[in-house]
N, CA, C and O of each residue as an XYZ file, in Angstrom:
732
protein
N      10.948      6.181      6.705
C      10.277      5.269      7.612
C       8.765      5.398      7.409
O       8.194      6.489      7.431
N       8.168      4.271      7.216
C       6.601      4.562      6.966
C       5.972      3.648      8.518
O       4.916      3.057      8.293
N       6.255      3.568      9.294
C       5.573      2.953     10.803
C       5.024      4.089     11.189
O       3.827      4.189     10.920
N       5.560      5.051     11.781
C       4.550      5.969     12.283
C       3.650      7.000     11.421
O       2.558      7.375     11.849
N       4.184      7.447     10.153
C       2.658      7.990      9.874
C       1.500      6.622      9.589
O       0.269      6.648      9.595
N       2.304      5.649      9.385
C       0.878      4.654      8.989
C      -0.085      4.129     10.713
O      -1.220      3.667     10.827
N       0.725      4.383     11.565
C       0.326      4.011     12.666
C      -0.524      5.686     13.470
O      -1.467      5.695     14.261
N       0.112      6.716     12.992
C      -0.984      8.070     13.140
C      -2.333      7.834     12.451
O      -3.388      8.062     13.042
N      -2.278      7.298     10.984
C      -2.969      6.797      9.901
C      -3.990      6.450     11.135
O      -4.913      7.034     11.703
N      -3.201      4.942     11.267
C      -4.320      4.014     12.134
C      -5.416      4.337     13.038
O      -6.508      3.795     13.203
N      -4.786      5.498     13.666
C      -5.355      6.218     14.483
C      -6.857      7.044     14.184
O      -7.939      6.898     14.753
N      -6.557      7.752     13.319
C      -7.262      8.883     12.326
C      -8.601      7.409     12.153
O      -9.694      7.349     12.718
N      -7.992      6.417     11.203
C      -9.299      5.421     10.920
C      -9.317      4.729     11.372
O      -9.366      3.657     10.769
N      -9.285      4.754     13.262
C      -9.796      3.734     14.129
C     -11.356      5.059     14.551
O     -12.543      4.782     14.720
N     -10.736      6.291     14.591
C     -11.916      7.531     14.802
C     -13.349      7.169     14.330
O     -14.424      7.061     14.919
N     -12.938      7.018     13.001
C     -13.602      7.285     11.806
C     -14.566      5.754     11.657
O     -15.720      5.502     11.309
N     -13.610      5.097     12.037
C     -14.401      3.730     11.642
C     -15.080      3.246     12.812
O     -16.176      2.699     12.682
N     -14.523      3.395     13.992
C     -14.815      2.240     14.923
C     -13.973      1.238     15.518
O     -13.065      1.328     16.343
N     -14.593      0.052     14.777
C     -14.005     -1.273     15.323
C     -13.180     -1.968     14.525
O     -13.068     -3.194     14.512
N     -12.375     -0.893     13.598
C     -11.445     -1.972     12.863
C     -10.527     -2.195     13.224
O      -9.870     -1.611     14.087
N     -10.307     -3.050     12.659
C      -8.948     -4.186     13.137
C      -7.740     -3.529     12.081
O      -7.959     -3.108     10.944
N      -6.680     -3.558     12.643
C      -5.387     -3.087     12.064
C      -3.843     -4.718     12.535
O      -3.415     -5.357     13.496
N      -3.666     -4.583     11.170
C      -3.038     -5.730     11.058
C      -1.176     -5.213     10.413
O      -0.911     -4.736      9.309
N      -0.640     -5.385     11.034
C       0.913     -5.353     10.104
C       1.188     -6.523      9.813
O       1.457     -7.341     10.692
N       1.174     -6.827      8.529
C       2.066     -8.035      8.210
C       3.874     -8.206      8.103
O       4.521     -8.875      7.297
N       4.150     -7.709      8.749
C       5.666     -7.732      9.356
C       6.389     -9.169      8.114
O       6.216    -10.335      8.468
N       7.095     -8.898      6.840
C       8.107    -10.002      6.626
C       9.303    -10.292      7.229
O       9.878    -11.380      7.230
N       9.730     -9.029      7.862
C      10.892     -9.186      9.233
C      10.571     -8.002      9.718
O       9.704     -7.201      9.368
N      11.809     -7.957     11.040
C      11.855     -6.989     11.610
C      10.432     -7.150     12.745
O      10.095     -6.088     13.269
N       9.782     -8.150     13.050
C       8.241     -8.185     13.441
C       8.465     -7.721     15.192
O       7.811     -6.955     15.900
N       9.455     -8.403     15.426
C       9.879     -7.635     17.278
C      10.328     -6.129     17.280
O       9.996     -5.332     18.158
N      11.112     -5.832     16.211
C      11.206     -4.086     16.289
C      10.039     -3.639     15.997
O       9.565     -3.021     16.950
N       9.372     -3.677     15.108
C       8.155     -3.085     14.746
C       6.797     -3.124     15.808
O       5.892     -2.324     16.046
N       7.142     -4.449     16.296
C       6.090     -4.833     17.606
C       6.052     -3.795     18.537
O       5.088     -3.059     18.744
N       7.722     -3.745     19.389
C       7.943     -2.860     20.270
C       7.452     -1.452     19.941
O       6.831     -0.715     20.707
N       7.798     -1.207     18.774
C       7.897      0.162     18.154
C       5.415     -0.089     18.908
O       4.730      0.102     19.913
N       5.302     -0.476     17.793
C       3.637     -0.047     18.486
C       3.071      0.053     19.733
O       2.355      0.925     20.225
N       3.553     -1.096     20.215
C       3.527     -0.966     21.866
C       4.058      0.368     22.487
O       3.368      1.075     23.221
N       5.042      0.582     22.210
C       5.445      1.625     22.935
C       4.494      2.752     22.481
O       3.867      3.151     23.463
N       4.260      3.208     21.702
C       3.074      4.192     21.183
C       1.948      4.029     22.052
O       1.480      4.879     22.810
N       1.447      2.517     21.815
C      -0.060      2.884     22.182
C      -0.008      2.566     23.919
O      -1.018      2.432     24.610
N       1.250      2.495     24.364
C       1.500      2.708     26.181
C       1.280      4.277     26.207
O       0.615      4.720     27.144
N       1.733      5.072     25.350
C       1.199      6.345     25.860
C       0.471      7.059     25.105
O       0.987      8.158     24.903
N      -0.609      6.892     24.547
C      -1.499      6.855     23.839
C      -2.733      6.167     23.912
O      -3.050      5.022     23.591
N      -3.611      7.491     24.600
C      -5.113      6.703     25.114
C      -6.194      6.339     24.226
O      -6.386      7.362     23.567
N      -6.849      5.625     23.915
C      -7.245      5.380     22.723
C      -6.845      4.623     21.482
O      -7.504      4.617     20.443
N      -5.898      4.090     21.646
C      -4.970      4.355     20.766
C      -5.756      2.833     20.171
O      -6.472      2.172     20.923
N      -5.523      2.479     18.909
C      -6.393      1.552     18.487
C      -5.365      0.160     18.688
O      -4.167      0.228     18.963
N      -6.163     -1.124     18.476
C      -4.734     -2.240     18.850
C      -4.644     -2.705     17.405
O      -5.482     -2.804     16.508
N      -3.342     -2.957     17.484
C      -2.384     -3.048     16.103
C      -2.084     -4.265     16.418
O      -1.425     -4.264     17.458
N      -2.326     -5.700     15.850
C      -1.267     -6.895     15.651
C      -0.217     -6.573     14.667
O      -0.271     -5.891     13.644
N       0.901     -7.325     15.299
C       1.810     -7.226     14.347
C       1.986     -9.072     13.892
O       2.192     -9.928     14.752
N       1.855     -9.372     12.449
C       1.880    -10.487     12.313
C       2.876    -11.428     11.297
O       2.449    -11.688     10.172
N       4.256    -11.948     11.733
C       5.362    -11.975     11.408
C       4.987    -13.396     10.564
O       4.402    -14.248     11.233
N       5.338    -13.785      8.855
C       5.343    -14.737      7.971
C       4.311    -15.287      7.804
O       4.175    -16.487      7.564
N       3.317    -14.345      7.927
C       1.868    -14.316      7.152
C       1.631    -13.747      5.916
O       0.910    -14.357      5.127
N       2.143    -12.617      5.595
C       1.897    -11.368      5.280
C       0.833    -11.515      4.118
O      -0.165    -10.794      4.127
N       1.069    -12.564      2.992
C      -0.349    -12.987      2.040
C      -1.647    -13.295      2.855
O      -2.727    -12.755      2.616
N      -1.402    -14.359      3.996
C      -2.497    -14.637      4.653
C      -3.497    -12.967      5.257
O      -4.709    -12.824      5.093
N      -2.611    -11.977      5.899
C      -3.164    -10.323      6.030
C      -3.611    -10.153      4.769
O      -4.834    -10.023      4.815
N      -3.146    -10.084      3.509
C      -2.925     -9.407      1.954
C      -4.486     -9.971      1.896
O      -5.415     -9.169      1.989
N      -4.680    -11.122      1.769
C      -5.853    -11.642      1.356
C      -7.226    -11.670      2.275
O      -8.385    -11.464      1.917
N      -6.821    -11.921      3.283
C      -8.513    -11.307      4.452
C      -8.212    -10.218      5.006
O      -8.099    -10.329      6.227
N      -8.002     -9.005      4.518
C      -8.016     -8.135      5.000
C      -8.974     -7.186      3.855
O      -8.894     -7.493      2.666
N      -9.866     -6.038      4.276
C     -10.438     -5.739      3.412
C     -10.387     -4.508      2.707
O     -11.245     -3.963      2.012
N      -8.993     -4.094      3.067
C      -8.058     -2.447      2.453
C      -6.843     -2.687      3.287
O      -6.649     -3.058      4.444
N      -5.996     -2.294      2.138
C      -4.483     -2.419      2.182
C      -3.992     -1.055      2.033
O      -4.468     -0.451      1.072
N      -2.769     -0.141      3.086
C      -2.018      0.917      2.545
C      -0.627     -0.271      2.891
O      -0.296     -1.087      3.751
N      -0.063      0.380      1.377
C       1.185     -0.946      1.166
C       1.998     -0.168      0.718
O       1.508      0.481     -0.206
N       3.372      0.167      1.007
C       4.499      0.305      1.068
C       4.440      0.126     -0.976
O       3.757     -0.754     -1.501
N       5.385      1.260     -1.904
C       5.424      0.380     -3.112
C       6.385     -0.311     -3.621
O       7.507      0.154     -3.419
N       6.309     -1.445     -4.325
C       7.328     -2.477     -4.508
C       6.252     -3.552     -4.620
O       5.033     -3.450     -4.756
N       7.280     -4.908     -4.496
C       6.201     -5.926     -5.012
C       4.908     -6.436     -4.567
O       4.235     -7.267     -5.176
N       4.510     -5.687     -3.089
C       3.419     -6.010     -2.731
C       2.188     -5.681     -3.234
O       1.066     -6.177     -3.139
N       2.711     -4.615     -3.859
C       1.359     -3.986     -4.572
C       0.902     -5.092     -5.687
O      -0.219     -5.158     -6.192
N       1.768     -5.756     -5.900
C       1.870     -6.502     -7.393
C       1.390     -7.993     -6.296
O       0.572     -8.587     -6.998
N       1.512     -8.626     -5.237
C       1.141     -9.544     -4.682
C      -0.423     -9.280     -4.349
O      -1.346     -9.933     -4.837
N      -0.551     -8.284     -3.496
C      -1.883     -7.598     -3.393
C      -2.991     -7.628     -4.506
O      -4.152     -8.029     -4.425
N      -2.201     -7.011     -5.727
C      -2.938     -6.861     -6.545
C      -3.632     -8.657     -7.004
O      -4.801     -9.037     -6.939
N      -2.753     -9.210     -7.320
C      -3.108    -10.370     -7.906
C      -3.790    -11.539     -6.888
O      -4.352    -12.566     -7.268
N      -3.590    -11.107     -5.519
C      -4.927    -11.226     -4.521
C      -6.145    -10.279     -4.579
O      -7.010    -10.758     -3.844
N      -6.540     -9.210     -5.111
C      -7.536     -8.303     -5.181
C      -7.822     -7.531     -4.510
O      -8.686     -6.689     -4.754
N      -7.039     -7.631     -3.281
C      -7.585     -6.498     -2.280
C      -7.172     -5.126     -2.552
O      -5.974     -4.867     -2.433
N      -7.786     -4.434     -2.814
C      -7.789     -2.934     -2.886
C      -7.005     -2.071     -1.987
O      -6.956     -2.311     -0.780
N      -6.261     -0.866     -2.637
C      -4.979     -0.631     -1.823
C      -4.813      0.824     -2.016
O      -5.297      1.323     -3.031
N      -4.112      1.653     -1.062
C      -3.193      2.673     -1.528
C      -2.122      2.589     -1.435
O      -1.596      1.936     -0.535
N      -1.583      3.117     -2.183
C       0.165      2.781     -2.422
C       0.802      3.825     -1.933
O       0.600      5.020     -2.149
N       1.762      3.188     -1.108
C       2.849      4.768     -0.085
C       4.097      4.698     -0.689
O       4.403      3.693     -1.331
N       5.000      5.812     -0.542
C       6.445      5.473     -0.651
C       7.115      6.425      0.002
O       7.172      7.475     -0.638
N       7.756      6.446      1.265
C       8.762      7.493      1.961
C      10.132      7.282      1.155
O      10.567      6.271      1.706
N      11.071      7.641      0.172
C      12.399      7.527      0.230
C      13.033      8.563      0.774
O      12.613      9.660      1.144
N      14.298      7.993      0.781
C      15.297      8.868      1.692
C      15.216     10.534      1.234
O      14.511     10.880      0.286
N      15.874     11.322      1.878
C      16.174     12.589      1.778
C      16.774     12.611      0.174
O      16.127     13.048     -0.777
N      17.981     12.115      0.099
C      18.723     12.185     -1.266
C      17.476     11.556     -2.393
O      17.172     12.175     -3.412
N      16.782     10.101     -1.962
C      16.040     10.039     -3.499
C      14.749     10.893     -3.395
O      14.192     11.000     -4.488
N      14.184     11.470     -2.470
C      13.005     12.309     -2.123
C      14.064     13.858     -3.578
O      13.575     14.455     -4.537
N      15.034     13.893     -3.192
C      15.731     15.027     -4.228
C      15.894     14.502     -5.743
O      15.792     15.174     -6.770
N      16.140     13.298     -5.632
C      16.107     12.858     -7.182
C      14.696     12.816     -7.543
O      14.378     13.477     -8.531
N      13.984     12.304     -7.060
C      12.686     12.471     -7.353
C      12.142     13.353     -7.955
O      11.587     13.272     -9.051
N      12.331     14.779     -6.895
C      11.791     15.826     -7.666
C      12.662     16.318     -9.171
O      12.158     16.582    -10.262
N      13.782     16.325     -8.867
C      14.821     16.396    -10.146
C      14.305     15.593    -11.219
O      13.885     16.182    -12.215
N      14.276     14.553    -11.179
C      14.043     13.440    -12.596
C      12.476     13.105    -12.265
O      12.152     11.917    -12.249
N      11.694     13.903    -12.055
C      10.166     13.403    -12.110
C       9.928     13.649    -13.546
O       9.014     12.983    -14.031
N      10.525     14.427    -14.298
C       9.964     14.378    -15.850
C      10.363     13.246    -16.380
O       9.773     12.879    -17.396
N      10.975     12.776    -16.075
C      11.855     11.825    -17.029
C      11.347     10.537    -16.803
O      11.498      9.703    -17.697
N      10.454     10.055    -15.192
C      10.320      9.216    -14.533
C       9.109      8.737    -14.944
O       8.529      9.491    -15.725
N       8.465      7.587    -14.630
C       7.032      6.678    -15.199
C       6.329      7.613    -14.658
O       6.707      8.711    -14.250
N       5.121      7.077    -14.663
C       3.653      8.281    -14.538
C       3.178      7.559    -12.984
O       2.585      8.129    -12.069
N       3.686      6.027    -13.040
C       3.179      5.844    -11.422
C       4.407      4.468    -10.649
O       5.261      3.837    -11.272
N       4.268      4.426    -10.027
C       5.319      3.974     -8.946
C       4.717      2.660     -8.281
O       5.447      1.868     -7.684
N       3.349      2.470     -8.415
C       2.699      1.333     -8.170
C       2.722      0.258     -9.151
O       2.548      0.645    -10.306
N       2.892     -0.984     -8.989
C       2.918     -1.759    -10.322
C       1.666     -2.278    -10.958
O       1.625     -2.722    -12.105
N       0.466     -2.177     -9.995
C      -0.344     -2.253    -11.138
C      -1.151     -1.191    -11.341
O      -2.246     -1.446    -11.842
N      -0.864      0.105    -11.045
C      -0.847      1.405    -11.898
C       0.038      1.401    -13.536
O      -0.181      1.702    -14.709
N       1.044      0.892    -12.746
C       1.910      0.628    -14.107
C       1.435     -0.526    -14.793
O       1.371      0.100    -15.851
N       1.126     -1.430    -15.051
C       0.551     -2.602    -15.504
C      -0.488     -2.038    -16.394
O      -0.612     -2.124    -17.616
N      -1.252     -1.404    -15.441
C      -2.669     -1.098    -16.343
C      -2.561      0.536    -16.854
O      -3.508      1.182    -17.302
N      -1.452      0.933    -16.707
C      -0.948      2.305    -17.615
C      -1.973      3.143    -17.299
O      -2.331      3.886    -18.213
N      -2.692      3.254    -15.990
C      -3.569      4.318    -15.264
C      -3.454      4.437    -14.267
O      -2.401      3.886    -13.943
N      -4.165      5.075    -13.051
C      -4.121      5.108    -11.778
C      -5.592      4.385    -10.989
O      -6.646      4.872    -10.582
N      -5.117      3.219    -11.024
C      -6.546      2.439    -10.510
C      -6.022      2.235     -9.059
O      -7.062      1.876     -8.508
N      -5.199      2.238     -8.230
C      -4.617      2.440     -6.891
C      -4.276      4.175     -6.623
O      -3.302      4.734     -7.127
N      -5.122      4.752     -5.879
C      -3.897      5.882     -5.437
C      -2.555      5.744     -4.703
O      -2.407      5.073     -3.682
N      -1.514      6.503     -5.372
C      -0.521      6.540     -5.088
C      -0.011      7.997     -3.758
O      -0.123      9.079     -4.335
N       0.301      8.117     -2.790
C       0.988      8.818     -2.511
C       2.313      8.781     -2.046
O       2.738      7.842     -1.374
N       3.309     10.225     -2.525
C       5.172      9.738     -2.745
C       5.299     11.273     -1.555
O       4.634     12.286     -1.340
N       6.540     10.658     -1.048
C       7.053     11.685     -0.146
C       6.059     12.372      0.675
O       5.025     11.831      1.066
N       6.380     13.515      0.914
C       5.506     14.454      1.552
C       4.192     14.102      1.231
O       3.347     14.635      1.950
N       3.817     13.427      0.437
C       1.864     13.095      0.454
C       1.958     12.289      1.412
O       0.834     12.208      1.908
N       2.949     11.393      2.167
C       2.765     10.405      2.888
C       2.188     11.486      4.835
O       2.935     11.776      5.769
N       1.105     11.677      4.730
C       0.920     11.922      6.169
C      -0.185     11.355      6.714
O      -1.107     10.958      6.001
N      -0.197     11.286      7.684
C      -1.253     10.524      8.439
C      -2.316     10.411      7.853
O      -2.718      9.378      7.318
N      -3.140     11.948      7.912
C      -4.577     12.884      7.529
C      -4.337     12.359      6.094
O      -5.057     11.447      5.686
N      -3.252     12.940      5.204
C      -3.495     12.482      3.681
C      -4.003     10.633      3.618
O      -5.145     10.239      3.380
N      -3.026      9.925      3.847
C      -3.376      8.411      3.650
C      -4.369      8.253      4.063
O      -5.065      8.231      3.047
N      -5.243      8.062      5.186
C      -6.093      8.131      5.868
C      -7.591      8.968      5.080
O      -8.678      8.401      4.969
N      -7.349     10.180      4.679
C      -8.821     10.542      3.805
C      -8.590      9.711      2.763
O      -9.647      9.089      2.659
N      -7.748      9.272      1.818
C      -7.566      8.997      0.735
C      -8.503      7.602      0.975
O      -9.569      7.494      0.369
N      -8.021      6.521      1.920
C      -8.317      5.061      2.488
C      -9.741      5.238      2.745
O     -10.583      4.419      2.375
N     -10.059      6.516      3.504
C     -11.227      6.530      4.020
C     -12.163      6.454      2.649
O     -12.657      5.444      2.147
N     -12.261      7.953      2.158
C     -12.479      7.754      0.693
C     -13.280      6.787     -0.213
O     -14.397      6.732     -0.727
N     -12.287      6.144     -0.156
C     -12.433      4.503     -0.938
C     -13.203      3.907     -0.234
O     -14.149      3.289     -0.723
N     -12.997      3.951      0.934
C     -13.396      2.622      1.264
C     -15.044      3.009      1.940
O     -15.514      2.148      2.685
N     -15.553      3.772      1.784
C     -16.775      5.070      2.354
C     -17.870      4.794      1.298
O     -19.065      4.569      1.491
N     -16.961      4.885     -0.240
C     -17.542      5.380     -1.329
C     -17.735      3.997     -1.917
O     -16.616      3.551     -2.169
N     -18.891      2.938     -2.315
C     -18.967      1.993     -2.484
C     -18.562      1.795     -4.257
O     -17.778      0.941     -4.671
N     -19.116      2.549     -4.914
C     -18.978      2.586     -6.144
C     -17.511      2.550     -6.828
O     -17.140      1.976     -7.852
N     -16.527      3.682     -5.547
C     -15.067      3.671     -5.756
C     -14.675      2.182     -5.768
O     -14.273      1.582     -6.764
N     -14.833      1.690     -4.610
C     -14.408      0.479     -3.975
C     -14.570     -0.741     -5.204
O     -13.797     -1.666     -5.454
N     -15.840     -0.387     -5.847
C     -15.967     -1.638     -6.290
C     -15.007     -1.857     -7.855
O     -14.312     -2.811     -8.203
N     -15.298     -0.636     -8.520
C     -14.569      0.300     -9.573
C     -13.118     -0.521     -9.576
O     -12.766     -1.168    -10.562
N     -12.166     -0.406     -8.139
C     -11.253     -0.269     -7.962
C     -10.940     -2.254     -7.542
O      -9.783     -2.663     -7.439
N     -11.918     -3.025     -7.394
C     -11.718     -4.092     -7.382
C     -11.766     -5.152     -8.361
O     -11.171     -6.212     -8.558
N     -12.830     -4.382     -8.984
C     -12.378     -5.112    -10.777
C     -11.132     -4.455    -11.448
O     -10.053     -5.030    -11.585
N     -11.377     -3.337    -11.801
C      -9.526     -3.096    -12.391
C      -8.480     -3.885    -11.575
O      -7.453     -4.079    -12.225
N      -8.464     -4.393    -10.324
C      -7.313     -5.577    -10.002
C      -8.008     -6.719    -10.740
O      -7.285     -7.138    -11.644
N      -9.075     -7.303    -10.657
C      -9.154     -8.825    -11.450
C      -8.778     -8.504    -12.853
O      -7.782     -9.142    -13.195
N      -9.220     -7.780    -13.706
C      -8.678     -7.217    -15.283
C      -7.302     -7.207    -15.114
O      -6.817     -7.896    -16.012
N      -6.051     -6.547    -14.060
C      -4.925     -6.805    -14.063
C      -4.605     -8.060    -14.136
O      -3.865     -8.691    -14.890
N      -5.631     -8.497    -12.753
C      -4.284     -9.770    -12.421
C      -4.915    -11.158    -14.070
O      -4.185    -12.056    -14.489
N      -6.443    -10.842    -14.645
C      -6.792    -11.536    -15.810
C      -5.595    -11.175    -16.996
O      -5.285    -12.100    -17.748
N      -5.068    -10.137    -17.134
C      -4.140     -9.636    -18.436
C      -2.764    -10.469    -17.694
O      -2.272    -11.183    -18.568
N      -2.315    -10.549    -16.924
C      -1.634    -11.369    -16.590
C      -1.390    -12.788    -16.691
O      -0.344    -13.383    -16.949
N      -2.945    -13.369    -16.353
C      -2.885    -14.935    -16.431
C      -2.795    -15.165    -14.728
O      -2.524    -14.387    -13.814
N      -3.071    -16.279    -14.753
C      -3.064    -17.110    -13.289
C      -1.413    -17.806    -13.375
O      -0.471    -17.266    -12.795
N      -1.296    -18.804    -14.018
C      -0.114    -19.218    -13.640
C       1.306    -18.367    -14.608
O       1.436    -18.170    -15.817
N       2.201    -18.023    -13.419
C       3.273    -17.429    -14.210
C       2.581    -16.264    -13.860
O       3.177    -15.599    -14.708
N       1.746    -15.345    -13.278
C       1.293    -14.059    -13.358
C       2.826    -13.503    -12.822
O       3.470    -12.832    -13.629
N       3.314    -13.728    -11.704
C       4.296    -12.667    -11.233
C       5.348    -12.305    -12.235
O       5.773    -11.210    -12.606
N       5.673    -13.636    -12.595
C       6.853    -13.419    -13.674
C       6.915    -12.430    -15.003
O       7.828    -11.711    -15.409
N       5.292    -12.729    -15.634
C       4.598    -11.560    -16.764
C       4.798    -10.453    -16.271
O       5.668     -9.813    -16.863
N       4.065     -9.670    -14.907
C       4.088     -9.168    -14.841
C       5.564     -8.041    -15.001
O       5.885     -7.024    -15.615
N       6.136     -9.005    -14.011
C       8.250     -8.456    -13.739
C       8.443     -7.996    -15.069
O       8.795     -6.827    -15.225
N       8.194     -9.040    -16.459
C       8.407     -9.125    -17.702
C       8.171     -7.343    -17.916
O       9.124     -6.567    -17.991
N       6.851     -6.950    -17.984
C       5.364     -6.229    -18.101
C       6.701     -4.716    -18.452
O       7.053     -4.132    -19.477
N       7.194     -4.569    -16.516
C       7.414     -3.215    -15.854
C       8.723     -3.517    -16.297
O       9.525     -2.617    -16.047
N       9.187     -4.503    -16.878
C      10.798     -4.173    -17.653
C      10.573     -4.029    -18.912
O      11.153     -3.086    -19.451
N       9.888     -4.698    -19.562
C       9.629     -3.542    -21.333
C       9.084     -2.557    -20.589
O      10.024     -1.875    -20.181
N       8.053     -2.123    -20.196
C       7.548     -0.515    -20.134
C       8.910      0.116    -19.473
O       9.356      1.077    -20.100
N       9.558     -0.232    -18.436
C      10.992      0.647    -18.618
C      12.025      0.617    -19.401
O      13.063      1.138    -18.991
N      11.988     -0.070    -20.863
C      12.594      0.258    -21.611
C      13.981     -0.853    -21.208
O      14.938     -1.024    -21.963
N      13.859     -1.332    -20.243
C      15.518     -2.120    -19.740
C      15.133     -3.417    -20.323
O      16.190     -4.037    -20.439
N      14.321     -4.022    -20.677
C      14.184     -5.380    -21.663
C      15.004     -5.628    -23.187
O      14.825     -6.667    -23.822
């Protein structure tokens, strides 16, 4: 489950920041997830306000000005919108064990346009990196450090440019199935 450390997250860089705005772009599930925050920040003083915003989620992706995104294809939607991101991934107990088992064997990153651009131009954190304090310095970080930030916003236009504009998603899909060898 990634709702509550990303919503501890929230917390940590509502401190830190101030007055930012925290947005979920909910593709379902937007009334569980709703409740789920509400109920938090009912007992929780301070607690920063979270919209939750159900069949937007590009419209968030794109005016928003830092993304921590779940990994899978958003990173790859994100990316080819530009907004700058860290990439999370909680899996279950059993693949949190395969994980560590077949990490030799496994790609070098889990983000797709880490993988795309065969470096780490998104930080990634997997399993146990996923905690509040970790995501949160990492976000802060970036987004603190102007030079990072900017660094990290051209390597997405160079992605989503090696891609192309029209047909980008599809190249890309193409991209992360030769580099896994299943093409």
């Amino acid at each position: 489950e990634h709702l509550m450390p990303m919503m501890d997250c929230a917390e940590i860089m509502h401190r830190e920041l101030g007055g930012a705005q925290f947005v979920v772009g909910a593709a379902n599930r937007a009334d569980s997830i709703r409740a789920k925050v509400e109920e938090v920040s009912g007992v929780r003083k301070g607690f920063p306000e979270v919209r939750v915003v159900e069949g937007r989620t590009y419209d968030c992706m794109a005016h928003s000005d830092f993304l921590i995104t779940k990994s899978g294809t958003a990173t790859l939607e994100t990316t080819l919108l530009g907004t700058p991101m860290v990439i999370i991934y909680r899996g279950s107990a059993i693949m949190r064990f395969e994980f560590l088992f077949r990490k030799a064997v496994l790609e070098d990153y889990i983000g797709l346009p880490n993988i795309i651009a065969n470096r780490g131009v998104c930080p990634e954190l997997i399993n146990d990196d996923v905690t509040p304090e970790k995501v949160a310095g990492v976000a802060l970080g970036i987004m603190n450090d102007a030079t990072r930030l900017a660094a990290m916003k051209s390597s997405l236009v160079d992605i989503r440019n090696m891609l192309g504009e029209p047909g980008a998603a599809r190249r890309a899909a193409q991209a992360v199935v030769e580099m896994g060898g299943l093409a």
